[in-house]
RODRENMAR-375027 format. One record per residue: z, x, y of N, C-alpha, C in turn. Coordinates in steps of 0.001 Angstrom, whole numbers, padded with zeros to 6 digits, always signed. Example, Ala and Ser with C-alpha at 12.3 -4.5 7.8 and 13.67 -1.06 7.14 Angstrom:
! RODRENMAR-375027
+007800+013190-005690+007800+012300-004500+007800+013200-003300
+007080+012850-002250+007140+013670-001060+007870+012900+000030
This chain:
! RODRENMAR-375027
+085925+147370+195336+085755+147168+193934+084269+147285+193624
+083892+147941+192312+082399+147787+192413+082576+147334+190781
+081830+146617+190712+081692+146201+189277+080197+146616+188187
+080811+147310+187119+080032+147923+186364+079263+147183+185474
+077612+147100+185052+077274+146267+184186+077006+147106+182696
+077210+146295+181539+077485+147421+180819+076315+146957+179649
+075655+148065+179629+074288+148424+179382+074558+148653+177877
+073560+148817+177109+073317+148917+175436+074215+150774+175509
+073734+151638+176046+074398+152803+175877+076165+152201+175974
+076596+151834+177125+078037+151543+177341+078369+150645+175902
+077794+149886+175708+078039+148558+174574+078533+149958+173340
+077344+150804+172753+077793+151296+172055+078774+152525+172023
+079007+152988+173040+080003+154104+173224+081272+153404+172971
+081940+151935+173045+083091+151490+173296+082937+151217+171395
+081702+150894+171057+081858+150530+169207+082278+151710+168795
+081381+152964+169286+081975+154125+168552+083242+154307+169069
+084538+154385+169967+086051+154138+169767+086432+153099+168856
+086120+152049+168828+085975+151207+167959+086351+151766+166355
+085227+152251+166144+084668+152990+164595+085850+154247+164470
+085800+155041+165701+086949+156052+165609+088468+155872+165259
+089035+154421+165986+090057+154183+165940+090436+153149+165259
+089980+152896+163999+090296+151739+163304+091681+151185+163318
+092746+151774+163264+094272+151687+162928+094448+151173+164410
+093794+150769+165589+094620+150498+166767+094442+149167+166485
+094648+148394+167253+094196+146589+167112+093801+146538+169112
+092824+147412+169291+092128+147428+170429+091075+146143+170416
+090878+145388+171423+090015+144466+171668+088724+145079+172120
+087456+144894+171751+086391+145559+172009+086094+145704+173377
+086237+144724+174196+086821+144728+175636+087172+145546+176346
+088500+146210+175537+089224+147174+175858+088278+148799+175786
+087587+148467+174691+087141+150024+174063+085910+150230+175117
+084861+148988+175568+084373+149450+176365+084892+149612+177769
+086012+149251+178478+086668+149578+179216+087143+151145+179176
+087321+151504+178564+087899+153230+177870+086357+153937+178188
+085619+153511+177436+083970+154382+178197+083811+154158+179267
+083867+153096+179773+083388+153046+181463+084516+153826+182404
+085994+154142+182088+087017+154782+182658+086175+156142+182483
+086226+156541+181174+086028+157825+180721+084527+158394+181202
+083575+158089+182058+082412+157836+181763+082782+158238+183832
+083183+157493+183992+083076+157604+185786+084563+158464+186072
+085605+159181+185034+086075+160019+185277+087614+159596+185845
+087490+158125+185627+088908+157229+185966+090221+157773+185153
+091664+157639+185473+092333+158326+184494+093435+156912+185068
+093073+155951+185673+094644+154989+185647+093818+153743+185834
+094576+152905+185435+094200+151286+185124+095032+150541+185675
+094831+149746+186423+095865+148344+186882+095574+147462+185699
+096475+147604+184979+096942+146588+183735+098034+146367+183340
+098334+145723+182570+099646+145323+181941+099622+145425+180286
+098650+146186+179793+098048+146240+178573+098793+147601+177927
+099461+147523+177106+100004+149295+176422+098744+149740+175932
+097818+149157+175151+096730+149866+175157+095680+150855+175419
+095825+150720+177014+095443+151831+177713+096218+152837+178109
+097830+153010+178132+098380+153914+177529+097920+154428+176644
+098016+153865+175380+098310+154545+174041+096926+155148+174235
+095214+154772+174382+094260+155717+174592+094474+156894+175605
+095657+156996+176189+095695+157644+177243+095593+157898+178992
+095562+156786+178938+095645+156536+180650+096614+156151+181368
+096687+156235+182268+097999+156031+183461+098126+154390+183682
+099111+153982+184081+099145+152127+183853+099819+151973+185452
+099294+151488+185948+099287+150864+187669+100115+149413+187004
+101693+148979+187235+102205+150266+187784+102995+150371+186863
+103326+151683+187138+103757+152302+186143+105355+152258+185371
+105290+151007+185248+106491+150849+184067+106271+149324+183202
+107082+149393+182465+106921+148404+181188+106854+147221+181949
+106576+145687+181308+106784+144543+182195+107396+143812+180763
């Protein structure tokens, strides 16, 4: 596991999804999570969150709970 620290650039790349996607009810959390995926080229998430579906990513594992 390496854990990412998330810097004023990261802070604002996740506001601008944020700003882009008004209509989701994404947690800002989430949005910078989506840059740091998108950013190091990640395409699946161990979550339990539809969220990162619906932006588009693969959900570890992969079915509903």
């Amino acid at each position: 596991m390496k854990l990412i620290q998330v810097d004023e650039t990261l802070f604002h790349e996740g506001w601008k999804i944020f700003q882009q996607h008004q209509d989701k009810r994404y947690l800002l959390t989430d949005r910078i999570s989506f840059a740091i995926m998108r950013k190091l080229s990640i395409d699946t998430a161990l979550a339990f969150d539809k969220h990162f579906r619906q932006a588009g990513f693969h959900l570890l594992p992969d079915r509903p709970v």
